[in-house]
N, C-alpha and C positions, 0 to 999 in steps of 0.2 A: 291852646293854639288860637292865633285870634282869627279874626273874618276875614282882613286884609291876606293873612296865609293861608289859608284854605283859598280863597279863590286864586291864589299863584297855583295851588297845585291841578294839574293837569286831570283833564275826565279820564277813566273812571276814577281814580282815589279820591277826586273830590267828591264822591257820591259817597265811597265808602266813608270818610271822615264823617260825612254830615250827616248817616243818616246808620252808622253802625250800630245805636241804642236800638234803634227799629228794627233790625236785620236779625242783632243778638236775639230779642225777647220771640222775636215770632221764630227764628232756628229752632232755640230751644221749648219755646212753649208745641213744637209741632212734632219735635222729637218726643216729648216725654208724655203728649196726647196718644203717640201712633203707637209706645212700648205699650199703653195702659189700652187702646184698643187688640190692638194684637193679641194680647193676653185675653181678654173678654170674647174674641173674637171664634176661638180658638178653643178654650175653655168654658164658654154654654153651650157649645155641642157635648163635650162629655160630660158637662153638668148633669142637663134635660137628660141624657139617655141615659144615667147611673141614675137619678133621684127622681125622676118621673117615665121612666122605662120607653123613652120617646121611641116612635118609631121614625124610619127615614123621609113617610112623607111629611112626619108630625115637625123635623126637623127642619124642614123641607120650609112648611107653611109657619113655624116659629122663626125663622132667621126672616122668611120673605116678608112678613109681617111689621120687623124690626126695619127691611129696607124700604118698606110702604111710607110709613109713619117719616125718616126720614126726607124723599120724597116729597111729599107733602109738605115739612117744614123747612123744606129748600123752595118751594112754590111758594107757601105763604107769608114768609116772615121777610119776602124781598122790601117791601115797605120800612123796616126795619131800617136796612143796609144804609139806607140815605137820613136817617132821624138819630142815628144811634152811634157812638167811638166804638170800632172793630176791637177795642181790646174791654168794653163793658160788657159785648155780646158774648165775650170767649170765658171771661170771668163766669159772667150768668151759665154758661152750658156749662163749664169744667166742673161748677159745685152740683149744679141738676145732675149731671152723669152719673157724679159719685154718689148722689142723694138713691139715685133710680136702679144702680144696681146693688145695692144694697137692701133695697125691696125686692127684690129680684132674690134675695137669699131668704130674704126671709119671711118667704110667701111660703104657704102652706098647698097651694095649689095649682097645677101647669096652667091653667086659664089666668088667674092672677098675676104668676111670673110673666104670662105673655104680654100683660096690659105695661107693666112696669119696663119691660124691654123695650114695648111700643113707645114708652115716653123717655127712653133712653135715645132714641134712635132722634127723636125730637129734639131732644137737647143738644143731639149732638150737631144735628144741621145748623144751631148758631156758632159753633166752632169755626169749620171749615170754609163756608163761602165768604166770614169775613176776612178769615186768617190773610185768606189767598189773596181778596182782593185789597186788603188793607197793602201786601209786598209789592201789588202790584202797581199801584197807585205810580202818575207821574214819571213810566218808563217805556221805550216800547225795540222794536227790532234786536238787534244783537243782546243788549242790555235787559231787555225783559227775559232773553232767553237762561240767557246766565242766569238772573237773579231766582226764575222760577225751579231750573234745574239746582241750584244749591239749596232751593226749601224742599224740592223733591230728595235729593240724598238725605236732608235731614229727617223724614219722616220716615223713607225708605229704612234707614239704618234703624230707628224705632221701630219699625215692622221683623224687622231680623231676629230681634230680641224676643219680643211679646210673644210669638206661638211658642221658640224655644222655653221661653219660661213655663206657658203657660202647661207644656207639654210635662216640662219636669212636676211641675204644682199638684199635678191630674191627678199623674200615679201616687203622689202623698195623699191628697185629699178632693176630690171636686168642688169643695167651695173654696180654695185656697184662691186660685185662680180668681177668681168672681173677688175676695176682698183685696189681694193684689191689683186689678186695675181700680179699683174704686178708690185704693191709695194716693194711685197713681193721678188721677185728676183731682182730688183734694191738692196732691201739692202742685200740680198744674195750675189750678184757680190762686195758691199762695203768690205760687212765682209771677203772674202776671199779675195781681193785686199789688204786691212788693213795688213791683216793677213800677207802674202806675202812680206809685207816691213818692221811690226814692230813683230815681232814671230823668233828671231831666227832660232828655230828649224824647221819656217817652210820656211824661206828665203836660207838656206842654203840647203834644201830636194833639190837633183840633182836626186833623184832616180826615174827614168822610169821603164817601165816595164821589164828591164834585168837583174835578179837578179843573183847576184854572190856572195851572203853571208848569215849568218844566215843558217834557216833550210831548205830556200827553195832546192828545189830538182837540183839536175846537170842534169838530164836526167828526160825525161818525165815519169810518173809514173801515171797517171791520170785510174781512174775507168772508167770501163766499165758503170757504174751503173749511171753515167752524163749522157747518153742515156733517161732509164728509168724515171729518174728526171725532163729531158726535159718535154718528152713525158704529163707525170703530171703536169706540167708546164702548160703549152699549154692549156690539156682539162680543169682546175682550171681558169685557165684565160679567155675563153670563157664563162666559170659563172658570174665570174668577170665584165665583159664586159656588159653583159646582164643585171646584178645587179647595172651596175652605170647610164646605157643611157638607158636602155628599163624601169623596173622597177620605177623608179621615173616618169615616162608619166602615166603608165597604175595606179600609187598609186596616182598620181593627177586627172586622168580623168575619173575614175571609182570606187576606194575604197576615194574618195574624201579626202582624206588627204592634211592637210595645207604641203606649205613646208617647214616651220619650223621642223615639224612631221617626213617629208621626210628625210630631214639633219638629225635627230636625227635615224632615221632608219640606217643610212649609218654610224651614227657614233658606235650604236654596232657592226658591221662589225668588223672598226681597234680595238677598246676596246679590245675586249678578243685575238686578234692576237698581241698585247703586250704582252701578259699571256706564250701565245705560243711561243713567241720567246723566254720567261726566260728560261721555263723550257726545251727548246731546248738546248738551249745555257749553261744549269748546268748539260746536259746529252751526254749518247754516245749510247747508245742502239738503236740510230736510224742510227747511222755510217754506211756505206757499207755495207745494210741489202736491199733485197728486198721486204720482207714479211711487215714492216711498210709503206711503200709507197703506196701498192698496197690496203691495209686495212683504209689509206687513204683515197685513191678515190674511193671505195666503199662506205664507209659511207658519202663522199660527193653526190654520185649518190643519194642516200638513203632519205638525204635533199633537194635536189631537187624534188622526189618524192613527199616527205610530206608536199612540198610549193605547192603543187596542191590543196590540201586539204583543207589551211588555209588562211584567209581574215583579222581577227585582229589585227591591231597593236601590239601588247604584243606578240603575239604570232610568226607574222612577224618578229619583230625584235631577238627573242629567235630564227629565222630559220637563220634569217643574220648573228647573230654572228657566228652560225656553220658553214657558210660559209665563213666566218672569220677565223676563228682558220685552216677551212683545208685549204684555202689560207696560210696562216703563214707556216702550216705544208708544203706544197708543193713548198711555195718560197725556205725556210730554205735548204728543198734537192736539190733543183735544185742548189744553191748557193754553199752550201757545194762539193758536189759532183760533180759541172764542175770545181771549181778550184784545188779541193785536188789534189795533185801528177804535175798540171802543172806547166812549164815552162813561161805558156802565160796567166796570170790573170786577163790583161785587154783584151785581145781578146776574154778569155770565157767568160767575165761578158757581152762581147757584144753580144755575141753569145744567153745568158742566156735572155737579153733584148729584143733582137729579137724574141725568142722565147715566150715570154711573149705578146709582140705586138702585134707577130700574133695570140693571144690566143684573144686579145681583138678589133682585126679587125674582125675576123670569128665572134663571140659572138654577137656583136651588130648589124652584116651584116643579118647573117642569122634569130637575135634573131625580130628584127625589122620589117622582111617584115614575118616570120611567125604570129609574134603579132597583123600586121596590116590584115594579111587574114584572122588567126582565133582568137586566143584567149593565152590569157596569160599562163593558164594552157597548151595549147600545145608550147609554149617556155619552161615551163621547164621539159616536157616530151622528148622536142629537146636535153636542156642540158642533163638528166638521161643518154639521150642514147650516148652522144658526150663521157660521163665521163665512162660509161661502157666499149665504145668502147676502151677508153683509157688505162683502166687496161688490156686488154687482151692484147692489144700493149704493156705495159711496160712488163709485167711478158713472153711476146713471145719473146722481142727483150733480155732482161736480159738473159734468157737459151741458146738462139741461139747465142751470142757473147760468153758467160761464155764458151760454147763449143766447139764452131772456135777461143777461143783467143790463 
């Protein structure tokens, strides 16, 4: 197709024409990143407690430890973002992953394995903040919504997979899992290497994060309301956290669930946050509002509540997915909402990750040693009250900046 016909065809298709090698490589390199996390994610928890007899707060301070490390190299490596192509950084983390948990097997001691996690968690922060801001590049309003909600389903649906797998791997073997995602980012690193040399459109992408054309903005214009979003962030991902490394101990060692059952609990969770991300992504009513965000994590509080209550599988997994969907809801604004109006899209998506991180450092820190003194129903009276606390923070800090801006 030549240049003369592409620009006859109408926005959007001419963005999809012009820019689908882009679109392709980061879907699927974000896909087959989230199956090979999922599995990892999901599968060192019953790694550590079958091979080094962890306990829940050990579990607790080895997952928070893993979300430290990343953390840190979502803070540090922003320098990076503007020196370096978003697909040499992803290259670089997909082979350290797989390098890292593969130390991780074959350490001989829970201190060791922790160190090699910690530099998994490392690796991984060059993944993500570029991916995001690499899609993000050059788009903003309706168009960024769309674009960020179709790389969200595509991770999403990688997260669906990875605990189930990881869940079936367990009961074969505990380190099945652990070389399954490590696979899985070796061919992650192939495919965007591949990519990189035979992809045209994506051998020739010079673009960093300096944008000088297109819609993106000349001057900074970013919402106040990236605040609020964080904030939601944050107390969403401490549920999060809670629901990936406390939750599956206390559903094996007490509601005796196989973990086959367990994987499959986790994978209602991402299921219905693909549902969430369409109808995000075909809508604007949630745009630069704060009344949806905070009715949000309300009715998240609200689910947590109600998991006090309940012990059934059926019923459990009808409560995961709801905390599913309001994860999806609370990623989507944080997403949407730190890049719209920026100048700097891979510095806020690092920003966005860190923020995330530490939702799932605090989460399993705190969720762990209350589990381990009292009891699972006071973790999620902890989160109710983490997620309450949360809305009065977003809806205090939204009026108080709206007012001084």
């Amino acid at each position: 197709m030549s240049i003369k016909s592409i620009n006859r065809i109408p926005d959007p298709y001419r963005s999809f024409y012009g820019k689908a090698g882009k679109s392709t490589i980061i879907f699927s390199s974000a896909f087959v990143a989230a199956v090979g996390m999922g599995i990892i994610e999901l599968g060192i928890v019953f790694y550590i407690k079958e091979v080094y007899s962890a306990t829940p707060s050990q579990i607790g301070y080895f997952t928070a430890v893993w979300s430290f490390s990343y953390v840190v190299g979502c803070i540090f490596i922003r320098p990076f973002f503007r020196q370096v192509l978003p697909r040499y950084l992803m290259i670089g983390s997909t082979f350290f992953m797989c390098l890292f948990i593969l130390l991780v097997l074959f350490s001989k001691a829970f201190m060791s394995a922790a160190v090699f996690y910690n530099l998994y968690g490392i690796a991984m922060s060059f993944f993500w903040p570029p991916i995001m801001g690499w899609l993000s590049l050059d788009i903003e309003g309706s168009r960024l919504g769309k674009s960020m909600s179709y790389f969200n389903i595509a991770w999403s649906l990688g997260i669906i997979i990875g605990p189930t797998l990881a869940g079936i791997l367990s009961a074969v073997n505990p380190e099945l899992p652990l070389y399954a995602g490590s696979a899985l980012f070796l061919l992650n690193g192939i495919i965007v290497t591949a990519a990189s040399f035979l992809m045209p459109s994506i051998r020739t992408d010079k673009n960093i994060d300096l944008p000088d054309n297109g819609d993106s903005p000349k001057t900074d214009t970013s919402t106040i309301l990236r605040f609020s979003g964080w904030v939601g962030l944050f107390t969403t991902f401490v549920i999060i956290g809670v629901i990936i490394n406390i939750f599956p101990i206390y559903a094996r060692d007490e509601l005796l669930l196989r973990k086959e059952v367990i994987g499959l609990l986790m994978l209602s969770r991402s299921f219905i946050a693909v549902f969430v991300f369409i109808l995000m992504g075909h809508s604007v009513i949630w745009h630069f509002r704060i009344l949806p965000m905070a009715i949000g994590q309300v009715c998240l509080a609200g689910v947590m509540v109600f998991m006090i209550f309940v012990s059934s599988p059926p019923v459990l997994a009808l409560s995961i997915s709801l905390v599913g969907a309001f994860r999806a809801f609370s990623y989507n604004g944080s997403v949407f909402h730190g890049v719209s109006g920026s100048i700097n899209r891979t510095g806020r998506m690092a920003v966005h990750e860190a923020v995330l991180a530490g939702g799932l450092i605090f989460g399993p820190l705190f969720g762990g040693l209350i589990y381990q003194k009292n009891s699972m129903n006071a973790v999620y009276s902890f989160c109710a009250i983490v997620v309450a606390l949360g809305v009065l923070l977003q809806v205090g800090l939204y009026f108080f900046l709206k007012r001084n801006k």
